[in-house]
TIVO-2410 file (N, C-alpha, C; in nm, 3 decimals):
# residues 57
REC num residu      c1      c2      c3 atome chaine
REC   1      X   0.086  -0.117   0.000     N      A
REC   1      X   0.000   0.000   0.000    CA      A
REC   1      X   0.089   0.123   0.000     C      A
REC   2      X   0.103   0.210  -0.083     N      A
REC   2      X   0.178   0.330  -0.119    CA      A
REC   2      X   0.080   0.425  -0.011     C      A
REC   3      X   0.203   0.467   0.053     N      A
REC   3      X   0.189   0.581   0.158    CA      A
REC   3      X   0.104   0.681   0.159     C      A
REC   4      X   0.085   0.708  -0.019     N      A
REC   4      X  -0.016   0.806  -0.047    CA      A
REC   4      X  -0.137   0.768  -0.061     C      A
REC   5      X  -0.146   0.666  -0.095     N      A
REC   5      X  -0.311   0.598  -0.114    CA      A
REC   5      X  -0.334   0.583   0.096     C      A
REC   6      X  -0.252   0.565   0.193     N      A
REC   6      X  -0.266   0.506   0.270    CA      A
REC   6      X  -0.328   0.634   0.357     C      A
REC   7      X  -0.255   0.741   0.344     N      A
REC   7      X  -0.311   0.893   0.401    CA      A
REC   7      X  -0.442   0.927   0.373     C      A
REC   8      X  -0.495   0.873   0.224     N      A
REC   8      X  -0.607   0.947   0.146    CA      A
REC   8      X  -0.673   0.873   0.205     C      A
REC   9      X  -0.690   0.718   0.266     N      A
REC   9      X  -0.752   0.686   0.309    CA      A
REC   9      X  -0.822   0.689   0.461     C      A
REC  10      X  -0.658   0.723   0.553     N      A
REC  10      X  -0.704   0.790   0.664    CA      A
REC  10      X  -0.788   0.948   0.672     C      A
REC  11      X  -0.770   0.973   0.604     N      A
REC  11      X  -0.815   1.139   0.620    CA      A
REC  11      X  -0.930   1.095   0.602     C      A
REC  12      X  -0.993   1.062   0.508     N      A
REC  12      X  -1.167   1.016   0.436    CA      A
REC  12      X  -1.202   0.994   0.577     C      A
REC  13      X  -1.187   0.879   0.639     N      A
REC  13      X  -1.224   0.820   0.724    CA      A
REC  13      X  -1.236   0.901   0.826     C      A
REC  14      X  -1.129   0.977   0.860     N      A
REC  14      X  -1.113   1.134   0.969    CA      A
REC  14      X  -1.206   1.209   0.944     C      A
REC  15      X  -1.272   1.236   0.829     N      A
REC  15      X  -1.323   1.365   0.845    CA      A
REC  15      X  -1.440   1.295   0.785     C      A
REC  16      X  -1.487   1.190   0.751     N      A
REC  16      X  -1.620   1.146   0.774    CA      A
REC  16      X  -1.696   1.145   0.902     C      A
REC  17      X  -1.582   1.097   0.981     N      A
REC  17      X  -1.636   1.045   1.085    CA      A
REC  17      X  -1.681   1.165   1.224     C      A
REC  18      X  -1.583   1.262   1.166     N      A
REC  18      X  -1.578   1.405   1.243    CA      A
REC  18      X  -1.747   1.450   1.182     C      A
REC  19      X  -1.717   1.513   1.023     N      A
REC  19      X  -1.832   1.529   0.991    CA      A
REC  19      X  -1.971   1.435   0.989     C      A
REC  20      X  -1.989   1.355   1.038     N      A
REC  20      X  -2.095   1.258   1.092    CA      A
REC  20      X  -2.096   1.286   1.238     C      A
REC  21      X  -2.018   1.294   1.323     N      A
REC  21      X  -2.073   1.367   1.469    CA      A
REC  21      X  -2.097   1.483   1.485     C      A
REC  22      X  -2.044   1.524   1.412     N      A
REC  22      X  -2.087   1.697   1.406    CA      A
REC  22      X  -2.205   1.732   1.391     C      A
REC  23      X  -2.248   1.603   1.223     N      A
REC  23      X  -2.399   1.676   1.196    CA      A
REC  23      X  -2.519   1.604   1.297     C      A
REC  24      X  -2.479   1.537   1.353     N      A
REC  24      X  -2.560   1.449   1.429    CA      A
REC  24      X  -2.592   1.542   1.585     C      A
REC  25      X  -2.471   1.598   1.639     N      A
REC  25      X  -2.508   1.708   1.734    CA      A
REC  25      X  -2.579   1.829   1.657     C      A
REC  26      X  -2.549   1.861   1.577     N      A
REC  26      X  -2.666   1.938   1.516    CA      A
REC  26      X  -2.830   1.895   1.498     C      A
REC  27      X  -2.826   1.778   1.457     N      A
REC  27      X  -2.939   1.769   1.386    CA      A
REC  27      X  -2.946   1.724   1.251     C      A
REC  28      X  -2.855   1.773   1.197     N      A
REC  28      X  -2.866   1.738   1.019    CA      A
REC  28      X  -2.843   1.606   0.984     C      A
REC  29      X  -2.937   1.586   0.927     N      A
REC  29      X  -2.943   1.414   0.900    CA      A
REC  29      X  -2.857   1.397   0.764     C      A
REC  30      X  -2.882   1.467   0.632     N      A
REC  30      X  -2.833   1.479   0.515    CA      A
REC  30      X  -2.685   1.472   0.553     C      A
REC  31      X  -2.641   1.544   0.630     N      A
REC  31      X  -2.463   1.587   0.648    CA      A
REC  31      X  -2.454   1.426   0.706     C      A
REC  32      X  -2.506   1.399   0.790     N      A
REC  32      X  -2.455   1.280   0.901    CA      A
REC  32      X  -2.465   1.103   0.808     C      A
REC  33      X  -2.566   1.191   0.757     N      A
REC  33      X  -2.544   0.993   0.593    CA      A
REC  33      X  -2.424   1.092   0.496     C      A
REC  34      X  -2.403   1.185   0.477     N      A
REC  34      X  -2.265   1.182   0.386    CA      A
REC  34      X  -2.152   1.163   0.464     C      A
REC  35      X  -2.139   1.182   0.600     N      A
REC  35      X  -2.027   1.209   0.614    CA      A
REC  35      X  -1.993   1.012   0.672     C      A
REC  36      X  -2.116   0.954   0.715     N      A
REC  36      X  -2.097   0.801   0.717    CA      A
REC  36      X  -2.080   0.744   0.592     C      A
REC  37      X  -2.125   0.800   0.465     N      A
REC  37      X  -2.060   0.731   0.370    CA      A
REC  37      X  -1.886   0.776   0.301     C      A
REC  38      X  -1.840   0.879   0.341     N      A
REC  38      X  -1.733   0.910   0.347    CA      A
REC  38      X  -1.682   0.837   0.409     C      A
REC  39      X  -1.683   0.811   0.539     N      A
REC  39      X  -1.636   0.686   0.620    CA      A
REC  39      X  -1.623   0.595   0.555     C      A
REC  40      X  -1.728   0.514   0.513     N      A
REC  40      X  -1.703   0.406   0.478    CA      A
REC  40      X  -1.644   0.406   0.346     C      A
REC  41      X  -1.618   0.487   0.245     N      A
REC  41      X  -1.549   0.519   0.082    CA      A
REC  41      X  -1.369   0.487   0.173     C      A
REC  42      X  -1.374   0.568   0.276     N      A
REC  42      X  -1.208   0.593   0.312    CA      A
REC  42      X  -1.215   0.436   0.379     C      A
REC  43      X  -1.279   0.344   0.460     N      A
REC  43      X  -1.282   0.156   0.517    CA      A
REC  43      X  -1.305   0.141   0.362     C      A
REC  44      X  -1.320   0.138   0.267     N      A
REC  44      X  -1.333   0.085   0.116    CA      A
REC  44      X  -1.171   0.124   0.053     C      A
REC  45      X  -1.154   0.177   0.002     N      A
REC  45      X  -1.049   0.272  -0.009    CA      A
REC  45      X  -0.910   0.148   0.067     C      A
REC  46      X  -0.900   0.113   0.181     N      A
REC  46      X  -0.845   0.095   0.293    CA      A
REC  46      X  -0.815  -0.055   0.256     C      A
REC  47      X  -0.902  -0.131   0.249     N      A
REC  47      X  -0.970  -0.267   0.250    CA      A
REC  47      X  -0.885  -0.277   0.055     C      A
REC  48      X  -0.923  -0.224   0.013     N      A
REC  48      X  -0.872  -0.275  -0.182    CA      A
REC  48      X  -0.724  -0.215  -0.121     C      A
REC  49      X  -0.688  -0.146  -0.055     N      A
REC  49      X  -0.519  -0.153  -0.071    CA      A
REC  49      X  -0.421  -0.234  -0.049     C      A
REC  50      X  -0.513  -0.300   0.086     N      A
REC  50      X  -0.435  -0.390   0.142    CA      A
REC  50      X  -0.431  -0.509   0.073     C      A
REC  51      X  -0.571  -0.518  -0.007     N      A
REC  51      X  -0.574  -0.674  -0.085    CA      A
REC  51      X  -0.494  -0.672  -0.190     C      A
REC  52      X  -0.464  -0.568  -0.267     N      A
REC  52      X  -0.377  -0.525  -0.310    CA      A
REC  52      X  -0.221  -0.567  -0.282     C      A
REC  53      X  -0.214  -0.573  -0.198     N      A
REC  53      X  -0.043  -0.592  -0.109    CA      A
REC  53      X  -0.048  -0.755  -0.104     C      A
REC  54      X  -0.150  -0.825  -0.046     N      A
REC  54      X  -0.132  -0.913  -0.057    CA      A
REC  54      X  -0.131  -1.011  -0.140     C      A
REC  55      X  -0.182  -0.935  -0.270     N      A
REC  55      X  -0.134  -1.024  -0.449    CA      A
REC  55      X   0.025  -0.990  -0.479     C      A
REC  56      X   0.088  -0.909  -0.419     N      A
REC  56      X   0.182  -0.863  -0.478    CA      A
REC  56      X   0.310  -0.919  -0.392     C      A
REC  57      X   0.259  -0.988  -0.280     N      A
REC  57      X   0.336  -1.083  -0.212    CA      A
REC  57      X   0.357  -1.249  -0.302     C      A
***
């Protein structure tokens, strides 16, 4: 997994997960399903890199 794919994937996941509690103490439902599917794009994202690594073993 290249370092850079490995960041892009933490951050997604960071700031899904930020922006999903955020909108959820608010109220906003719309923000709080994007920012859980951001989450899960950056656990997607995460998951094909590693399988990735392990064909290349």
């Amino acid at each position: 997994m290249s370092s850079r794919e490995k960041m892009k994937a933490a951050a997604e996941q960071v700031v899904g997960r930020t922006m999903k509690k955020t909108a959820h103490v608010m109220g906003n439902k719309t923000k709080q399903a994007k920012g859980a599917a951001l989450e899960a794009r950056g656990k997607a994202r995460r998951l094909k890199e590693k399988g990735k690594d392990k064909f290349k073993r």
